[in-house]
C-alpha positions in Angstrom: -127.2 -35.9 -29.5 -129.4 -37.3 -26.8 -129.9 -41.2 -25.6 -133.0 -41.9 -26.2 -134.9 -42.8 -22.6 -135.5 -46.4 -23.1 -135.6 -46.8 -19.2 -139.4 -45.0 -19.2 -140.8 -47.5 -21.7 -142.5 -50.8 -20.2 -141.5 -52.8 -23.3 -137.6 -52.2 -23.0 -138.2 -52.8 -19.1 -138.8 -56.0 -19.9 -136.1 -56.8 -21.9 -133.7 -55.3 -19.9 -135.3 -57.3 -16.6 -135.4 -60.2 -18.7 -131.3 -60.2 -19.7 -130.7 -59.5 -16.3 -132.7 -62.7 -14.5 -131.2 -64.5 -17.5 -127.5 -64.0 -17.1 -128.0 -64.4 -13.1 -129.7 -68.1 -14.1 -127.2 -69.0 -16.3 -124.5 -67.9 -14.1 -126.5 -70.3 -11.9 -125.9 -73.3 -14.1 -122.7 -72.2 -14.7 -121.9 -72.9 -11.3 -123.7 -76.0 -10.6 -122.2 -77.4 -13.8 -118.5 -76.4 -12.6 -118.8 -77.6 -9.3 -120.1 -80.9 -10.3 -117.0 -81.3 -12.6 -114.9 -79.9 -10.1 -116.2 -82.5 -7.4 -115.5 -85.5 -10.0 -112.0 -84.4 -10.7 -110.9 -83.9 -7.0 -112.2 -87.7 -6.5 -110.1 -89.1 -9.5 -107.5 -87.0 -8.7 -107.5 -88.8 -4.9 -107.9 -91.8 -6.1 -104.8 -91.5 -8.7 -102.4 -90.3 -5.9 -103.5 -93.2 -3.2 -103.2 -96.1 -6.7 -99.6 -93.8 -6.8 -98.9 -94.4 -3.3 -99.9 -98.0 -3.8 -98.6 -99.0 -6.4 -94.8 -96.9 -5.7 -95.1 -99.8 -2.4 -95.7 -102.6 -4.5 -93.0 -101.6 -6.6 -90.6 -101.5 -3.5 -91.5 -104.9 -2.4 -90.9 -106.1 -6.3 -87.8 -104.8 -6.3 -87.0 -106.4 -3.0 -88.2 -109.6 -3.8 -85.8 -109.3 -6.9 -82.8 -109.2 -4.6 -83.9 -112.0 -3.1 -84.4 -114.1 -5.8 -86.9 -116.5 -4.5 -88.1 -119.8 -6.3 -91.3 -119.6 -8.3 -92.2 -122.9 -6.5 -93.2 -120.7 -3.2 -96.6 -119.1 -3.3 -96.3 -116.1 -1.9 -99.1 -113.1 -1.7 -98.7 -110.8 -4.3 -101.2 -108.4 -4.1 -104.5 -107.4 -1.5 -107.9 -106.7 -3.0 -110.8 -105.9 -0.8 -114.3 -106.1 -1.9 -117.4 -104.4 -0.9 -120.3 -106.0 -0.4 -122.8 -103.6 0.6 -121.5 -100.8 -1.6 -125.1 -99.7 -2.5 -126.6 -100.0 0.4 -124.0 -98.3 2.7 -124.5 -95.0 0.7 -120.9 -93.8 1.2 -118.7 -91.6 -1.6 -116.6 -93.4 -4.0 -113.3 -91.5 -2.4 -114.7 -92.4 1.4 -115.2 -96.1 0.2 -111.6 -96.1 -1.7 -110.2 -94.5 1.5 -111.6 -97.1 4.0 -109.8 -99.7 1.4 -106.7 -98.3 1.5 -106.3 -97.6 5.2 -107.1 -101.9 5.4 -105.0 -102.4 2.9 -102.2 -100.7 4.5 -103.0 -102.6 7.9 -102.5 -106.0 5.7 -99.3 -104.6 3.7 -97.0 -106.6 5.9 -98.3 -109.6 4.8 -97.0 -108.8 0.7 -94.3 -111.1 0.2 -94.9 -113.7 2.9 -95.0 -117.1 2.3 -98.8 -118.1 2.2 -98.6 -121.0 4.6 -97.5 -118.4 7.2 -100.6 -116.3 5.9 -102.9 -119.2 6.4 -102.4 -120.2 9.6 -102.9 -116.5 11.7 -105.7 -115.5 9.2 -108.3 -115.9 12.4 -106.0 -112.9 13.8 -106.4 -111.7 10.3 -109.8 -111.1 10.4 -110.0 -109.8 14.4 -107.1 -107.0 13.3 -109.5 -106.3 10.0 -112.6 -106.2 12.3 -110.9 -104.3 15.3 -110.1 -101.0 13.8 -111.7 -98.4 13.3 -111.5 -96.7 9.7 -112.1 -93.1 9.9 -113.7 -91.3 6.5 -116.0 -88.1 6.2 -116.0 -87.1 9.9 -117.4 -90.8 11.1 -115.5 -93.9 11.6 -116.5 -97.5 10.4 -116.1 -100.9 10.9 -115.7 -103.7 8.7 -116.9 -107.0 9.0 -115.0 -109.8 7.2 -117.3 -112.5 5.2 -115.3 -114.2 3.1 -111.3 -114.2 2.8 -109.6 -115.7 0.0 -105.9 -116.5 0.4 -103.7 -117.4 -2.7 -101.4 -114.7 -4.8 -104.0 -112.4 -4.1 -105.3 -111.8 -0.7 -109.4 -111.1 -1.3 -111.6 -109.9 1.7 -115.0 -109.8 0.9 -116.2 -107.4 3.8 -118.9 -104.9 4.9 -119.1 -101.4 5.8 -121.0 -100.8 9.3 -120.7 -97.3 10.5 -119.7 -97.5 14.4 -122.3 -96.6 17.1 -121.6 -93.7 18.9 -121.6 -95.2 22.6 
């Protein structure tokens, strides 16, 4: 028994051309499609363990502030949000924006659990430590410039992302 020589006939050429290119296309998809997931999952994934980190610190200072059993008549701040205002137009990652947060909000953790009446009256110095550093994310650094900061239970910056000029 002989193979027949399908490899002489143009017809079958063409077929067999034609699975080739289309398994090397779909491979092709394939691996756009998997990388895109992939890309999505390693941002939630880095954004899981920093909320970890953050939220393993808040319960620290819970605990702490437990032991010390202050009155419920002191306001003290509780938590730090910080909030974008030129998400859009700065064109940055989620993962680089969430890390720029969390590097200020670990510059501001020492202020957790302080009476804010102490808060209130160095939030000038605040905002000059806030604006000062430099927050390093995807190989470039930024700045942020403060434009609004709330102070009760919840410490909220409204600030801006402005990428630092190379001098």
């Amino acid at each position: 028994m002989r193979i027949p020589p399908y490899h002489r006939r143009p017809g079958w050429q063409r077929f067999f051309a034609g699975v080739i290119i289309g398994a090397l296309i779909g491979w092709c998809i394939f691996l756009y499609q998997f990388g895109k997931v992939h890309e999505e999952m390693v941002v939630e994934l880095g954004k899981n363990e920093l909320h970890i980190e953050q939220l393993e610190r808040n319960l620290e200072s819970l605990r702490e502030r437990e032991q010390e059993e202050n009155s419920d008549d002191d306001f003290i701040i509780e938590e730090i949000s910080i909030v974008f205002e030129n998400e859009e137009e700065s064109r940055l990652s989620e993962l680089a924006l969430y890390d720029i947060e969390q590097q200020a909000i670990e510059e501001l953790e020492h202020l957790l659990d302080q009476e804010l009446e102490n808060v209130a009256e160095n939030r000038e110095l605040l905002v000059r430590t806030i604006e000062n550093k430099r927050y390093p994310a995807n190989d470039y650094e930024y700045n942020l410039i403060v434009h609004q900061l709330t102070l009760y239970r919840t410490l909220e910056l409204h600030v801006e992302v402005v990428p630092v000029a190379d001098d």
